[in-house]
C-alpha positions in Angstrom: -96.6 88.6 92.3 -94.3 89.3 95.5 -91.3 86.7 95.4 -89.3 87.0 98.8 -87.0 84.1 99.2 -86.3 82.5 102.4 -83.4 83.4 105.2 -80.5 80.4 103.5 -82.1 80.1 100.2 -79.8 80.5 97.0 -81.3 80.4 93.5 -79.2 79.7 91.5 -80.0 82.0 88.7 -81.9 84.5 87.4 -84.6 81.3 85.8 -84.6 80.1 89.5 -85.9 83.0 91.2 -89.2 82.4 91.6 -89.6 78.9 90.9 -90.5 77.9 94.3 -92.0 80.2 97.3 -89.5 78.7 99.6 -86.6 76.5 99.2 -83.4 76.2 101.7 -81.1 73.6 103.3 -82.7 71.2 105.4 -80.8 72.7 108.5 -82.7 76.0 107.7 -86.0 74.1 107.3 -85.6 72.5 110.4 -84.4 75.1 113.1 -87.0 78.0 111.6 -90.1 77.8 112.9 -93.5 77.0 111.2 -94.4 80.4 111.5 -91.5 81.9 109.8 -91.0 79.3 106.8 -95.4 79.9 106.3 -94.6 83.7 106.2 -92.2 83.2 103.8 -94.7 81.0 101.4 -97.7 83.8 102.0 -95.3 86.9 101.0 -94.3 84.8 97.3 -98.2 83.5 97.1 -99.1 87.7 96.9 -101.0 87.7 100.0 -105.2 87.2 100.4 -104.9 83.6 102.1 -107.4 82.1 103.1 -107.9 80.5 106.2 -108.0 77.0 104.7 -105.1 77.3 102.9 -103.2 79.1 105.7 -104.6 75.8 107.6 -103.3 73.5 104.8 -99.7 75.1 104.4 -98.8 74.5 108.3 -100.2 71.0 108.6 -97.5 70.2 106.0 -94.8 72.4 107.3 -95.6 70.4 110.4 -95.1 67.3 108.9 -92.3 67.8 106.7 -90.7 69.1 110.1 -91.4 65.5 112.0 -90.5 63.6 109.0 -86.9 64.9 109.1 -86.5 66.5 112.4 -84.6 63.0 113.5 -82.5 62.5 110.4 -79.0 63.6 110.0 -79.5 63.7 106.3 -78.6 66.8 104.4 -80.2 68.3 101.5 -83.0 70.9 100.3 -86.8 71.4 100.3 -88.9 73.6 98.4 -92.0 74.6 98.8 -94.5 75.2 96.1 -92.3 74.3 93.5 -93.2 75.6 90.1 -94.2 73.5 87.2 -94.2 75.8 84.2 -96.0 73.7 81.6 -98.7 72.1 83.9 -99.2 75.5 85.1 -99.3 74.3 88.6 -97.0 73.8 91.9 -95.8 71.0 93.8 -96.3 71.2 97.2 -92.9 70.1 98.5 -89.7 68.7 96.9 -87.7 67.1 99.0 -83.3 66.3 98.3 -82.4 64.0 100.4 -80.7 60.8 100.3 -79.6 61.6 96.7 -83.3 61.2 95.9 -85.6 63.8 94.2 -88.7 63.3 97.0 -91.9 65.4 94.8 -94.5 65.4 97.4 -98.0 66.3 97.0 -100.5 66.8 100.4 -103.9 66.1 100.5 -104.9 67.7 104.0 -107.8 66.2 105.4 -108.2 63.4 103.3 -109.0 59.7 104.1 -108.2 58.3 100.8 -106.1 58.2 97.9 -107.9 59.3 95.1 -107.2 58.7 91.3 -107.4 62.0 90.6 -104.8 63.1 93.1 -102.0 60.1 92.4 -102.8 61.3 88.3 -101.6 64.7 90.2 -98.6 64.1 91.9 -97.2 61.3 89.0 -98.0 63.8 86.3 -95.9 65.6 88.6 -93.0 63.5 88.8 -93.0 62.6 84.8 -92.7 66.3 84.0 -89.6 66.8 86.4 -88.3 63.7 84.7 -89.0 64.2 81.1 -89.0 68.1 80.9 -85.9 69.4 84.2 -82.8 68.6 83.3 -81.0 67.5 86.2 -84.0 65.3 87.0 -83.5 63.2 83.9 -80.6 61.0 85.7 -81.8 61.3 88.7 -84.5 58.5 91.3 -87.3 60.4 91.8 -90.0 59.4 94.3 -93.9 61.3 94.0 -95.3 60.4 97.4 -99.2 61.2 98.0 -99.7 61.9 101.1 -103.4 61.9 102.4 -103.5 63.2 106.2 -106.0 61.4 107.5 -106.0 58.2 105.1 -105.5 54.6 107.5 -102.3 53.5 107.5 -101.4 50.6 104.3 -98.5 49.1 103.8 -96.1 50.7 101.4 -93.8 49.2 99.0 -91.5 50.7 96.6 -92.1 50.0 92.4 -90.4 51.1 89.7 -91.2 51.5 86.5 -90.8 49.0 83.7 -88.6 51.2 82.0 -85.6 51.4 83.7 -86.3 55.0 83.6 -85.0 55.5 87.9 -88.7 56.6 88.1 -91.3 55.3 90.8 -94.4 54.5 91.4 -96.4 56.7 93.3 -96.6 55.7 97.4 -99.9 56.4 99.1 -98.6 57.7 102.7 -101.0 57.8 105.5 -101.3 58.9 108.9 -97.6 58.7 110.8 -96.2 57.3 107.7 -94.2 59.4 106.3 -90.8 59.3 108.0 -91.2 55.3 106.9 -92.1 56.2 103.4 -88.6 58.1 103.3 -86.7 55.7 105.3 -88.1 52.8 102.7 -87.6 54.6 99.4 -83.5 55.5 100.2 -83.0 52.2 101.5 -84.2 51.1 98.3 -82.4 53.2 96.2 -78.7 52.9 97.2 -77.1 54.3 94.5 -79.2 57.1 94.5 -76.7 60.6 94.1 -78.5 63.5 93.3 -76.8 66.5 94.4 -79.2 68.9 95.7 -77.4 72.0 94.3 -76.9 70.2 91.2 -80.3 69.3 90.9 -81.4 73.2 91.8 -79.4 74.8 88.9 -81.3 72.1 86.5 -82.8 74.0 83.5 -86.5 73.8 82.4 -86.6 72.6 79.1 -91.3 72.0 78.8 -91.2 70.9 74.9 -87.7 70.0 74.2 -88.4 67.7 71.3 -90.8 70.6 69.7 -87.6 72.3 69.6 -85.3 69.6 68.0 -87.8 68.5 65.4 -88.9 72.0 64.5 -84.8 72.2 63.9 -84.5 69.3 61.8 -87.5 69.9 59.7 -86.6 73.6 58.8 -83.1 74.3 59.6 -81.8 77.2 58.8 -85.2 79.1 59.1 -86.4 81.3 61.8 -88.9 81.1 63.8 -91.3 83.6 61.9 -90.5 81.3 59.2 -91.8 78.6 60.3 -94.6 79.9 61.3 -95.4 81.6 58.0 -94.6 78.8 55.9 -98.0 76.7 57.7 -100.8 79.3 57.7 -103.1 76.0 59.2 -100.9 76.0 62.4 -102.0 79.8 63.0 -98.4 80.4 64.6 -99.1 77.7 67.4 -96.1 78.9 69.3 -98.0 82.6 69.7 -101.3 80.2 70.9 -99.2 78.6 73.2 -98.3 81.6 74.9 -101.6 82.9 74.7 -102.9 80.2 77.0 -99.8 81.5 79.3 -100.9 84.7 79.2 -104.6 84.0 79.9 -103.7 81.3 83.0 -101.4 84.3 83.7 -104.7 87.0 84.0 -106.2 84.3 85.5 -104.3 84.0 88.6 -104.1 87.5 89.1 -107.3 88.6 89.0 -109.3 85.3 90.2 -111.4 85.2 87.5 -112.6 81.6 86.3 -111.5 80.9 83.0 -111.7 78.0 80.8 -111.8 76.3 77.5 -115.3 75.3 76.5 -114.2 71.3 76.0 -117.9 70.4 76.2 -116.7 66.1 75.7 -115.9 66.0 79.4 -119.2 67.1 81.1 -120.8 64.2 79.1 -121.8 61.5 81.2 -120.2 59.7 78.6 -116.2 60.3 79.3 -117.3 61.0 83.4 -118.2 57.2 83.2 -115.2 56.2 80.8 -112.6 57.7 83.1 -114.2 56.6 86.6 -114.1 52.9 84.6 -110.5 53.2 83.5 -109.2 54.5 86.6 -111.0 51.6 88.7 -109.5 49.2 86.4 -112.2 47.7 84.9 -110.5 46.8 82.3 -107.1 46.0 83.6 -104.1 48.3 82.8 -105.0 49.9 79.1 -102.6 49.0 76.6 -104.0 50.6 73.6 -106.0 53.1 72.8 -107.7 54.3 69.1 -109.3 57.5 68.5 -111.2 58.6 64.9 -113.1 61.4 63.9 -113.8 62.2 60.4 -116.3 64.1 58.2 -116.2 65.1 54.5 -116.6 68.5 53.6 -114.6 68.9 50.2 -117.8 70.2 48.5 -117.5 73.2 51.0 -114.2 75.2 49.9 -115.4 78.5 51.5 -115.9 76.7 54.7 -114.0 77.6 57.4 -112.4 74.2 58.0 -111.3 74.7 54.9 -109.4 77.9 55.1 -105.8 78.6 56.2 -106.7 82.2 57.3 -109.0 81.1 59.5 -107.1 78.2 60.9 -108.5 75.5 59.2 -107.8 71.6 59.4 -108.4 68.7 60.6 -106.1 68.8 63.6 -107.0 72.3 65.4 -110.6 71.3 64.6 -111.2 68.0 65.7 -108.0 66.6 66.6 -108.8 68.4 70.2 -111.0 65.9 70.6 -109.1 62.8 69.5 -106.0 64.3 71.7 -107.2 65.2 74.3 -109.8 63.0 75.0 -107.5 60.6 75.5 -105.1 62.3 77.7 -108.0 63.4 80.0 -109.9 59.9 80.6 -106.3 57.9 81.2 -104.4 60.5 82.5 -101.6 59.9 80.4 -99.0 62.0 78.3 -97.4 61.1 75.1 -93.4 60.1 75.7 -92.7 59.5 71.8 -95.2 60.2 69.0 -94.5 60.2 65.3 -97.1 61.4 63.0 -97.8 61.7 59.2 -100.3 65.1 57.6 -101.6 65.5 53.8 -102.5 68.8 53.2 -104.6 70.7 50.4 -104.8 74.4 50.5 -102.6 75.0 53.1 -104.9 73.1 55.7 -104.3 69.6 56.9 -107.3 67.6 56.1 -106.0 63.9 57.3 -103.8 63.2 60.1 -102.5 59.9 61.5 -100.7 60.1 64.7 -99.1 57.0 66.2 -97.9 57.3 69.7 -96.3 56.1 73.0 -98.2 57.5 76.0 -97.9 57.1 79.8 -100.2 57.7 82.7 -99.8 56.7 85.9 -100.3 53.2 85.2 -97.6 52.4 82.9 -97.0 53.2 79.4 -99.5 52.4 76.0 -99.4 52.7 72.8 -101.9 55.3 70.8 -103.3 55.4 67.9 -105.5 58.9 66.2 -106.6 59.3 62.8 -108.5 63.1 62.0 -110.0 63.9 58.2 -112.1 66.3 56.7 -112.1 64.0 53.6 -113.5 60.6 54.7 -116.8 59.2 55.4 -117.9 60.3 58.9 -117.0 58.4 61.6 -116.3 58.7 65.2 -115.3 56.2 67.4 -112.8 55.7 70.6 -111.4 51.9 71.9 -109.6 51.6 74.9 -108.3 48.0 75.3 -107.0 46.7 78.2 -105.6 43.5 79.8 -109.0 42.0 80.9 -111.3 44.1 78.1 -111.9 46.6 76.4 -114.1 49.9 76.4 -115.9 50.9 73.2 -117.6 54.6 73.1 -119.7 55.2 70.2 -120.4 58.9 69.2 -118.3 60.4 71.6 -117.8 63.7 70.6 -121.1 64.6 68.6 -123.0 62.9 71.0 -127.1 63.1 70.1 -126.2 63.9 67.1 -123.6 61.5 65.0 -126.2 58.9 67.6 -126.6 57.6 70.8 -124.0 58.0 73.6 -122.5 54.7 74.4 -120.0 52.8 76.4 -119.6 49.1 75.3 -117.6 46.7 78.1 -116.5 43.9 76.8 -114.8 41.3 78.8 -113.7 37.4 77.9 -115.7 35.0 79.7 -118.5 38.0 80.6 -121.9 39.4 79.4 -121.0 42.4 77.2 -122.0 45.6 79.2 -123.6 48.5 77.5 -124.5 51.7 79.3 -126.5 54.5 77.2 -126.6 58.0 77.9 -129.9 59.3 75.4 -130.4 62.1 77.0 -127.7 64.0 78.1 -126.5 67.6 76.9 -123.0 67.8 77.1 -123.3 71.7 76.2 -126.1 72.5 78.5 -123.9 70.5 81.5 -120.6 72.4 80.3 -122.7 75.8 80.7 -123.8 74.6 84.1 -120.8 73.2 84.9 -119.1 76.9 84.8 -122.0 78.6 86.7 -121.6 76.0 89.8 -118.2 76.3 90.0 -118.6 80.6 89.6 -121.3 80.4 92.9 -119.8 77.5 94.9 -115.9 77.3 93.6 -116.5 73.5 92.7 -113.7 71.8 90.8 -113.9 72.3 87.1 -113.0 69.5 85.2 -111.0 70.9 82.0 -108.8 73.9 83.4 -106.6 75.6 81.2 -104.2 73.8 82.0 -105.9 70.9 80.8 -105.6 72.8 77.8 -102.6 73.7 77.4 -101.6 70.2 77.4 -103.4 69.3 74.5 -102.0 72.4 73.1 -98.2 71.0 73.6 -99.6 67.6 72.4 -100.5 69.1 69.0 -97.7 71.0 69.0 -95.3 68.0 68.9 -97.3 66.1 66.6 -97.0 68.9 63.5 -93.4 69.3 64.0 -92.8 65.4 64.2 -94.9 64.9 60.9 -93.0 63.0 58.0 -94.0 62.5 54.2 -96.4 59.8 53.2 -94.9 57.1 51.0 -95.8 57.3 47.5 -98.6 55.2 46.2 
């Protein structure tokens, strides 16, 4: 890839260069002209735009231009900002006001859709959990749908007291209000814009202090030997890079086969959750289990072939989870027995948040219990109950159970679907028609960094 970095742009360091495809003062950004400042984007991108996404790019230079055109505000802006462990780029960040501004554009658009405010919060909570200098600083993700009717906005924080807020849905004309509303707001906002641009990125820092803790004094081949069931999940980590990596450069489609979410199943469970059919979830429950002690040879079984409970079916208790709710985990604790060098039960308790507020989560994984697979999401009007929702058509029948005080329980069955033959499907639309695909590697990786964190947080069982 070709970085070239705009006329008044300083990284700040080596790790800067690179991280966004433009970025300057607000003076710059406003006296160049569209043309230049898209030039300047399509030379990092590599070239090969399309016309849509040449289209896209100056309908937000365009915009970001108006919204600050008549403010005497200084600051920065980046374009395409990188986010190294969603794998993904914001489309603009915007200093101003002592305020970190992370700004995502849906050109075109008449509404605000769930999928694009998970987007642009997942967004904001990896800047404020993951980039150093955002930690302490008010940061704003704005979704801004072009052609969306005007609503009124209003500015929410989180219950956490975390100077995090709620995403705003900005509509036509709004934006310049949007900014206006969220500084006066914030007062005591006072991020410095260089500051903030010499911030490290830190994407698993409490991987880092827990894998310390547990085997200090130990390198990292170390710890990677002394767990043959983890199959040296800091090398699969970077694996995933390195195929999102290929990926990008050659345009291939590539993918995990996650075969849960082409099931009508979790398509339905998601859509419900994000409509708020049950209220905001508080609490979610995952199990899957199966015995198979009578089976030593089998691979499950085996720490050279990367056996357990966890890399096998945890996937599905994870990231199930984070897929349907949107959510990450925040804080997690978690607690592994092991025979063989395999894991074969795990119990991971856990604090997640999504871009409706924070829950609590609960998984348990074993290849020593009776089988079972089940997943609740309660919220604060009801709760969703999927039976069979990994195995589906064959543990049973596919089904989502509503249940809601003072309501006929609602039951919706899915006999006949083929979550494998959909996934298959799935990948040959998007190959002729370049439809979104619903688990990108990316996707992926999260889960990835979710199971990382959960075996370097484990802790010992109490005795019996």
């Amino acid at each position: 890839m070709v970085l070239t970095a705009a006329r008044g742009s300083r990284p700040s360091s080596v790790e800067g260069v690179g991280r966004w495809w433009y970025g300057g003062d607000l003076a710059d950004f406003r006296r160049q002209s569209p043309e230049h400042i898209l030039g300047v984007v399509a030379a990092a991108s590599g070239g090969n735009i399309d016309a849509t996404q040449r289209d896209a790019w100056i309908a937000q230079i365009l915009l970001l231009k108006s919204a600050i055109l008549g403010s005497p505000s200084e600051g920065r802006i980046y374009l395409e900002y990188a986010v190294p462990r969603l794998g993904k780029r914001i489309d603009a960040v915007l200093i101003r006001d002592g305020i970190v501004f992370v700004i995502e554009f849906k050109v075109g658009e008449t509404a605000f859709h769930a999928s694009a405010l998970d987007q642009v919060w997942d967004y904001a909570l990896d800047l404020k959990h993951f980039h150093s200098t955002s930690q302490s600083a008010w940061i704003a993700p704005l979704l801004v749908a072009t052609e969306a009717r005007p609503a009124p906005l209003s500015v929410r924080t989180t219950v956490h007291d975390d100077r995090l807020l709620r995403p705003l849905c900005v509509g036509q004309q709004q934006l310049v209000e949007a900014l206006r509303l969220v500084a006066t707001a914030l007062p005591e906002a006072d991020t410095d814009a260089e500051l903030w641009e010499k911030g490290r990125y830190w994407p698993t820092p409490t991987i880092i202090e827990a894998a310390r803790a547990l085997y200090a004094g130990h390198a990292v081949e170390t710890i990677s030997r002394s767990d043959a069931s983890a199959m040296n999940l800091a090398r699969t980590s970077r694996q995933i890079d390195q195929i999102i990596a290929e990926r990008d450069r050659t345009g291939l489609l590539a993918a995990e086969a996650y075969m849960i979410v082409h099931h009508p199943q979790w398509q339905r469970t998601r859509a419900l959750v994000a409509e708020g059919a049950i209220g905001r979830v508080l609490h979610a429950d995952a199990h899957f289990s199966y015995d198979n002690r009578t089976d030593p040879g089998n691979i499950r079984n085996r720490p050279d072939t990367g056996g357990g409970s966890i890399p096998d079916i945890g996937v599905y208790t994870f990231g199930s989870v984070r897929w349907a709710t949107g959510a990450e985990p925040v804080a997690l604790r978690s607690r592994i027995v092991r025979e063989g060098g395999v894991d074969v039960f795990a119990q991971v308790i856990a604090e997640m948040e999504g871009p409706e507020g924070r829950f609590s989560y609960h998984a348990m994984t074993s290849m020593r219990l009776p089988p079972r697979q089940e997943v609740v999401f309660q919220g604060e009007r009801g709760l969703l109950r999927l039976t069979a929702p990994f195995n589906a058509g064959l543990f049973g029948e596919a089904q989502v159970h509503m249940l809601r005080p003072g309501r006929p329980d609602h039951v919706e069955r899915f006999p006949g679907a083929r979550q494998y033959r959909n996934q298959v499907e799935a990948f040959g639309r998007t190959l002729r028609t370049g439809a979104p695909y619903p688990w990108s590697l990316e996707d992926a990786k999260g889960t990835q960094a979710m199971i990382d964190r959960i075996l370097a947080a484990a802790g010992p069982l109490a005795a019996a």
